[in-house]
C-alpha positions as CSV (number, residue, x, y, z in Angstrom):
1,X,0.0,0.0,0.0
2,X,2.7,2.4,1.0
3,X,4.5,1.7,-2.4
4,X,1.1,2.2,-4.3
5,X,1.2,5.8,-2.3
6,X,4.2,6.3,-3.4
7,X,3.5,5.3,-6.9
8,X,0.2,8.1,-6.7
9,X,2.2,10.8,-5.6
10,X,4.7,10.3,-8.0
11,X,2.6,10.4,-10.5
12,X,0.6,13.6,-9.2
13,X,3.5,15.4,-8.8
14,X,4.7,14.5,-12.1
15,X,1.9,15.7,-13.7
16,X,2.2,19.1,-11.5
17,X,5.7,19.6,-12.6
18,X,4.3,18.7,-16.3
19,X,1.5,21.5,-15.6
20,X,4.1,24.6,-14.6
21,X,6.2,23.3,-17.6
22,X,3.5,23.9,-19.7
23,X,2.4,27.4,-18.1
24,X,6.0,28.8,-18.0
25,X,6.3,27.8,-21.3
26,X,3.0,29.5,-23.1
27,X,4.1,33.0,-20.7
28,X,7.4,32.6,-22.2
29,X,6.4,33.6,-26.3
30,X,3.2,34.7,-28.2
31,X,3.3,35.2,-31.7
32,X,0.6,36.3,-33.6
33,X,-0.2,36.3,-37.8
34,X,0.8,39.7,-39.6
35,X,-0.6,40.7,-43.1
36,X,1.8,42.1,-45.9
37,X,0.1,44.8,-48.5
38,X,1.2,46.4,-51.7
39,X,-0.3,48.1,-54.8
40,X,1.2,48.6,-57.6
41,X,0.3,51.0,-60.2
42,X,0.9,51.0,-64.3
43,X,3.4,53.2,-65.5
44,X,2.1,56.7,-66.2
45,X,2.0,58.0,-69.6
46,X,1.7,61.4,-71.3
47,X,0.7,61.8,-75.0
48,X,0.9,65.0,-77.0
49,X,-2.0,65.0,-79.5
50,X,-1.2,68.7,-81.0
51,X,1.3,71.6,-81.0
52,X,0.5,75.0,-79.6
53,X,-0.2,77.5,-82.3
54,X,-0.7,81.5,-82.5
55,X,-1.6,80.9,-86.1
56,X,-0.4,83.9,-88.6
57,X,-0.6,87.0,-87.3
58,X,-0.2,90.3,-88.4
59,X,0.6,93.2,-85.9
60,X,-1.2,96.4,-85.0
61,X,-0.2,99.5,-87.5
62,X,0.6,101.5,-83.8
63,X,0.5,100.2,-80.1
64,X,-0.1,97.0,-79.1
65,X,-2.4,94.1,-78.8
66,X,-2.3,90.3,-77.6
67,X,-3.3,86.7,-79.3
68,X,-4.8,84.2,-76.9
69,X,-5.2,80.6,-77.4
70,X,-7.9,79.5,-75.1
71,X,-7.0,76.1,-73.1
72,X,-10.8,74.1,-72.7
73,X,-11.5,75.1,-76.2
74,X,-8.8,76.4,-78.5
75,X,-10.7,79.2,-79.6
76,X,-8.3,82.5,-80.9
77,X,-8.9,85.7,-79.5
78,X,-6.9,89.0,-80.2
79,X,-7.3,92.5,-78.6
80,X,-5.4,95.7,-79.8
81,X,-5.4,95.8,-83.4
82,X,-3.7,92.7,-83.9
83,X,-5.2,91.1,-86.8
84,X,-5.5,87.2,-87.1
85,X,-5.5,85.6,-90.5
86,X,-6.7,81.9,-91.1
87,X,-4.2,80.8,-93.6
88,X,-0.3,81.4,-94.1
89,X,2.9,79.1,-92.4
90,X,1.9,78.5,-89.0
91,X,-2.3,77.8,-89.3
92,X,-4.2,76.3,-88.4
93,X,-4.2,78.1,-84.6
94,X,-4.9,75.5,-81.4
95,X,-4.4,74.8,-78.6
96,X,-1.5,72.1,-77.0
97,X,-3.7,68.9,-76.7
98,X,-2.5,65.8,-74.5
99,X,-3.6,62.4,-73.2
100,X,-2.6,60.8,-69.9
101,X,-3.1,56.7,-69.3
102,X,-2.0,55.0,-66.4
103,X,-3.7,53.5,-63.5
104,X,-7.6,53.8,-63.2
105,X,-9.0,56.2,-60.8
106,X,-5.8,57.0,-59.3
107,X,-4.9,61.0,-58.2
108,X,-1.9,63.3,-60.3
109,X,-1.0,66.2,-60.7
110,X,-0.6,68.6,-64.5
111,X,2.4,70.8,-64.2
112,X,3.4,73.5,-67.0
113,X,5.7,76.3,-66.7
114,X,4.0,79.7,-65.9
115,X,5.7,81.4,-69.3
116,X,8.5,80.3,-71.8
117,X,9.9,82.4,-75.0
118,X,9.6,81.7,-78.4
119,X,12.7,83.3,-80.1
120,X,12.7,84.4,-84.1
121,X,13.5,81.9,-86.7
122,X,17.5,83.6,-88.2
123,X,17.2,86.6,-85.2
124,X,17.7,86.8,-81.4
125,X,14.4,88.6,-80.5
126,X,12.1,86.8,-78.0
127,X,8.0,86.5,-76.7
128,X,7.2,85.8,-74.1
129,X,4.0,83.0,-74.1
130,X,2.0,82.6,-70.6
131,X,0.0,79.4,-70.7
132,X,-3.0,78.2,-69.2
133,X,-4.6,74.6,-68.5
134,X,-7.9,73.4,-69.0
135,X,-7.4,71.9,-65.7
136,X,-6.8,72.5,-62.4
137,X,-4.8,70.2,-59.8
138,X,-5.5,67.4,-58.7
139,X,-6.9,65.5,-61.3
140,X,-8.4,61.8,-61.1
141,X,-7.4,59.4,-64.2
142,X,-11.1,57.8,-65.4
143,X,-11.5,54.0,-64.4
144,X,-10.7,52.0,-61.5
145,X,-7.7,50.8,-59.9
146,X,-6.6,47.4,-61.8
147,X,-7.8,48.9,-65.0
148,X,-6.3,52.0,-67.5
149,X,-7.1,55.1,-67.1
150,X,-7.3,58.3,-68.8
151,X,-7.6,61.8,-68.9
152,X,-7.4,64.7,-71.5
153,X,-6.3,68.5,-71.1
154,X,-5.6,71.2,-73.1
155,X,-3.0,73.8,-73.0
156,X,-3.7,77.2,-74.5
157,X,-2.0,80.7,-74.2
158,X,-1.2,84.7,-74.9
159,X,1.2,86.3,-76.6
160,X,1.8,90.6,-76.6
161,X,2.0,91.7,-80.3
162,X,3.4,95.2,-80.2
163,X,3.8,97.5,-83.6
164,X,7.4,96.9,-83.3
165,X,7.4,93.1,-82.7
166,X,9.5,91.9,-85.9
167,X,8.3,90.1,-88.7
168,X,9.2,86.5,-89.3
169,X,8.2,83.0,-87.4
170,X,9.0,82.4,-84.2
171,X,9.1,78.9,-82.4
172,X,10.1,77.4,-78.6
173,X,9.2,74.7,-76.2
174,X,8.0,73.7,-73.0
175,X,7.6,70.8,-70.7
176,X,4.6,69.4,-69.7
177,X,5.2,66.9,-66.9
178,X,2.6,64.8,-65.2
179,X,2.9,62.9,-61.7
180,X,1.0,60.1,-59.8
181,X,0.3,62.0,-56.1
């Protein structure tokens, strides 16, 4: 009998010792599952459909005047007794015309320069354009994310025409860059 008490309380504290082993042990660590994320977005693309043109222009006998290129629609305007012709080197007038694809329903941002010169074709004289959009910042690309998207803006501007601005063509650039937010 003593030996089968023995043999009990062995076995109780065995399975006591076996208990704290197994409570120290789950105190000791906890792990628990972490998610990983990512999106990734299509490359970003800008497409020029059309130039910027003034158009031919002839300038006011005395003073000065402007020629605007309107941005939404590309409609010419003139003020000052400039005169605007619809044929010669440099017609038909319009606006700058782009596309922009890239991921569907996604923010970015249009950015032009405020002004750049256009300098005369075999001379050093300068004007000066000011452009405009036909939108404003931000803008949202059409569609929904896993799918293209698109959107399409305009670029117009105005240009001083003074009795003394010289004759001839003039011609310059500018950078239109466009930028996931």
């Amino acid at each position: 009998m003593k030996n089968l008490r023995n043999l009990v309380l062995g076995m109780v504290g065995a399975a006591a010792a076996t208990a704290m082993a197994t409570t120290a042990s789950a105190q000791a660590s906890s792990s628990q599952v972490t998610n990983s994320t990512a999106t990734i977005f299509q490359p970003i693309q800008l497409t020029k459909n059309t130039d910027l043109s003034f158009g031919t222009i002839v300038r006011p006998t005395s003073g000065s005047g402007s020629v605007t290129i309107s941005s939404t629609d590309g409609q010419r305007t003139n003020t000052g007794g400039v005169a605007l012709l619809n044929s010669g080197p440099n017609a038909p007038s319009g606006r700058a015309t782009y596309t922009v694809s890239g991921e569907g329903g996604q923010s970015l941002n249009v950015n032009i320069p405020a002004s750049f010169s256009m300098t005369r074709t075999g001379g050093s004289e300068t004007i000066t354009v000011t452009l405009a959009m036909s939108v404003t910042n931000p803008q949202l690309l059409s569609g929904t994310l896993g799918n293209t998207g698109n959107l399409t803006f305009g670029v117009g501007g105005s240009i001083p025409v003074a009795d003394n601005t010289h004759s001839g063509a003039y011609t310059g650039t500018f950078n239109v860059v466009v930028a996931y937010n």
